[in-house]
N, C-alpha and C positions, 0 to 999 in steps of 0.2 A: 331761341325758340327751337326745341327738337319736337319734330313732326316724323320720326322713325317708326316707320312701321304704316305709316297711314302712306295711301296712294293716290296721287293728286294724276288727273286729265285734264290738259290744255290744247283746247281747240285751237289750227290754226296759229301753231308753235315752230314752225322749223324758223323761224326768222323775227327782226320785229318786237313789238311788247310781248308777245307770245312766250317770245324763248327765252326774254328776259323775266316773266314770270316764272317758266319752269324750271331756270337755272336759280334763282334765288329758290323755289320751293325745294329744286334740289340740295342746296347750300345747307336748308333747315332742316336734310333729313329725310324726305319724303322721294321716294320711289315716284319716278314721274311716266307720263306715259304722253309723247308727243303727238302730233297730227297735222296732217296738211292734206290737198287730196292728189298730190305726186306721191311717187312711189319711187325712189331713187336710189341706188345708194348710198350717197350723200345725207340722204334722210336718216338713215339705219345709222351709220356713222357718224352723225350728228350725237345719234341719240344714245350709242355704246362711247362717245369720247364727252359725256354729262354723267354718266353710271360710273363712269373709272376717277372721272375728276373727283365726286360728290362721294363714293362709294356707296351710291344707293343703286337701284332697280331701275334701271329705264330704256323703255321701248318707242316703238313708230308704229304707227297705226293709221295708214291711209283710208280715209272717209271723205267724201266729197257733202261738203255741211247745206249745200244746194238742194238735198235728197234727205229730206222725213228718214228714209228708211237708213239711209246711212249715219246719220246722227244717232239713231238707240243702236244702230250696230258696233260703234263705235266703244259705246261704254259695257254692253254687252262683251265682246270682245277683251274688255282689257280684264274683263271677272271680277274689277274692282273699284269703287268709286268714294273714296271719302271727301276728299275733295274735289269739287268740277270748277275748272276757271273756262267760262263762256268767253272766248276772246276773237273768233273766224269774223271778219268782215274783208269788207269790198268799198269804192265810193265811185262817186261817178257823178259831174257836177253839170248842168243843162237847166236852164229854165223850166217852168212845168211844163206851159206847153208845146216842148220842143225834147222835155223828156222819153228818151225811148222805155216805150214799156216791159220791152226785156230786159235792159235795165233795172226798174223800178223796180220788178219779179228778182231780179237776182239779188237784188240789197236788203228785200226783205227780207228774203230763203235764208241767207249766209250769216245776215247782221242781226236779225230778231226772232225769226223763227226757228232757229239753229238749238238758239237757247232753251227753248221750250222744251222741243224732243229731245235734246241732250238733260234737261232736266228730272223731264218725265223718267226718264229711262235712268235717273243715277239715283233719287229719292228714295226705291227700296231699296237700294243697296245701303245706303245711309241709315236708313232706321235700322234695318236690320245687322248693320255693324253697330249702332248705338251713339253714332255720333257725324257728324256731315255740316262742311261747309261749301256755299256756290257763292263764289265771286263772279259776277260776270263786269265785264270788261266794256262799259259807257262810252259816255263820251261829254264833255263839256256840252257838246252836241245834242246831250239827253238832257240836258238842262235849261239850254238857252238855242237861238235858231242863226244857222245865216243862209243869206238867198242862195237859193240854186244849189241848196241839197237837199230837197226835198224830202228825198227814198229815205238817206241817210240819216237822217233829223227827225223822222217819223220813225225809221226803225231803232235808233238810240232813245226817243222818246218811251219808245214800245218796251225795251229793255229794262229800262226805271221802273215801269208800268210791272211789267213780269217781276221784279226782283221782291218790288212791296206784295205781290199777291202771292208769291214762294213765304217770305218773310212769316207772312198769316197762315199759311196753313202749316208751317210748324213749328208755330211757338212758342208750343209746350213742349218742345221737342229738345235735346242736344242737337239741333243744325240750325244752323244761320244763313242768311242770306244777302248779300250787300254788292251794291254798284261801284266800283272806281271809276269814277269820269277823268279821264286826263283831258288836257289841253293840248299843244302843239309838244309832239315826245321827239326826242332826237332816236330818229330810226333810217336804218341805211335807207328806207323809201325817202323818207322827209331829205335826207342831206343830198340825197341826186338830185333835188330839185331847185336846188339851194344855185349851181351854177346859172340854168336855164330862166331861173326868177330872175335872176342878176342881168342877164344880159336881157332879156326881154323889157326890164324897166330902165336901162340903162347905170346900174349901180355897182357898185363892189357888192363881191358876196356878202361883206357884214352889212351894208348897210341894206340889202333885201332880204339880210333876216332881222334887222332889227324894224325895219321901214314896211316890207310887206307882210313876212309869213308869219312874225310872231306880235302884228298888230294889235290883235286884240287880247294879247295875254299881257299885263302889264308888268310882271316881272322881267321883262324884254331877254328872258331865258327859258332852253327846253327842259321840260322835265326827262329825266331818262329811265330807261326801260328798268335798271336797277333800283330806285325810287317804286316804280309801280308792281314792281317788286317784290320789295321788302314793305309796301303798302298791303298785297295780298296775302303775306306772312303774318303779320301781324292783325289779318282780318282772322287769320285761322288758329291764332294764339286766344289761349283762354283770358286773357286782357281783353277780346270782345267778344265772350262770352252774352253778351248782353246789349251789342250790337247787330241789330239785325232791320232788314227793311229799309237801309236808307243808301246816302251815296257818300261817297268822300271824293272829293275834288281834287287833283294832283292838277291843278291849271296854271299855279302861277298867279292865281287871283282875278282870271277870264271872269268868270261869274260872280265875282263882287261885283264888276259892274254896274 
């Protein structure tokens, strides 16, 4: 897939499915343009050693995805938007009614609302280049529920929800719109958790990823960030040109269920 010349934004990229997104969009070509809302250098160099690797264009662009106003500055900012991958979230697990409500406020600002003004804000640029795709970045979560994620379960529901209603208003357009729900990804966050599961249930690591954290995926393996990837690549290839509006599941078959 060569995607040269078009310019892809990923919210919520220095680490994570993020970076694994914007290193395969880099891969295909596409001048990338990362985000997080630190400011480090570490970020900037992150994102000058993806432009040398890939030999495309790519920048850091701190945004804090909590802040309306920082979300359209974002795309604003980068002057270009063919591609948007909506990927910034947060979680945070509590019974409802023991849920903190700043809490609940931060998972929906970061995980569902992020995507809207990031949307709003990238759509003329997309007509007005002639062509535009927005992947945002689900969740098995957006598909199916479990206890004591509430915020998060409503805000990946929410996400579904936005993608079909982007889908419809442009599609008689060249832009598309689609959800990747992963399941359980192997990401440096998920593998730190991997010891503390272990001794907390009493197990070997392998058997508290096969026994706890990747229970409900039946594939009793992670998807990885390269995978969701080259899923995103291939949402922005004219192969789904005529995909627009729905989800693809990278779960391992969680939602067969």
């Amino acid at each position: 897939m060569d995607l040269k010349g078009k310019t892809a934004i990923i919210t919520g990229s220095n680490s994570g499915i993020g970076l694994g997104v914007a290193r395969e969009l880099a891969r295909a070509g596409a001048n990338v343009v990362l985000n997080s809302f630190t400011d480090n250098d570490e970020d900037h160099e992150l994102a000058q050693s993806i432009g040398g690797e890939f030999g495309v264009s790519a920048s850091y662009i701190k945004a804090d995805m909590s802040k309306p106003e920082e979300c359209r500055a974002l795309i604003e900012k980068a002057g270009a938007c063919d591609i948007l991958v909506n990927n910034a979230g947060i979680q945070h697990v509590s019974p409802i009614e023991e849920f903190p409500v700043e809490k609940w406020d931060a998972i929906i600002a970061i995980n569902m609302s992020s995507a809207f003004h990031c949307t709003a804000a990238a759509l003329p640029m997309m007509r007005k280049a002639g062509w535009g795709r927005v992947v945002n970045i689900a969740s098995a979560h957006g598909l199916t529920a479990s206890p004591y994620k509430s915020a998060y379960v409503a805000a990946k529901h929410g996400v579904v929800g936005l993608t079909k209603v982007t889908a419809l208003e442009t599609a008689q357009e060249p832009i598309t719109a689609n959800a990747i729900c992963p399941g359980y990804v192997k990401t440096p966050l998920v593998e730190a958790q991997i010891p503390d599961t272990a001794e907390k249930y009493d197990m070997t690591e392998e058997e508290a990823v096969q026994k706890v954290i990747l229970e409900r995926q039946p594939s009793k393996d992670f998807a990885t960030v390269e995978q969701i990837g080259g899923t995103a690549v291939f949402l922005c290839s004219s192969a789904a040109d005529q995909i627009t509006g729905t989800t693809i599941s990278v779960d391992g078959g969680w939602t067969a269920l």
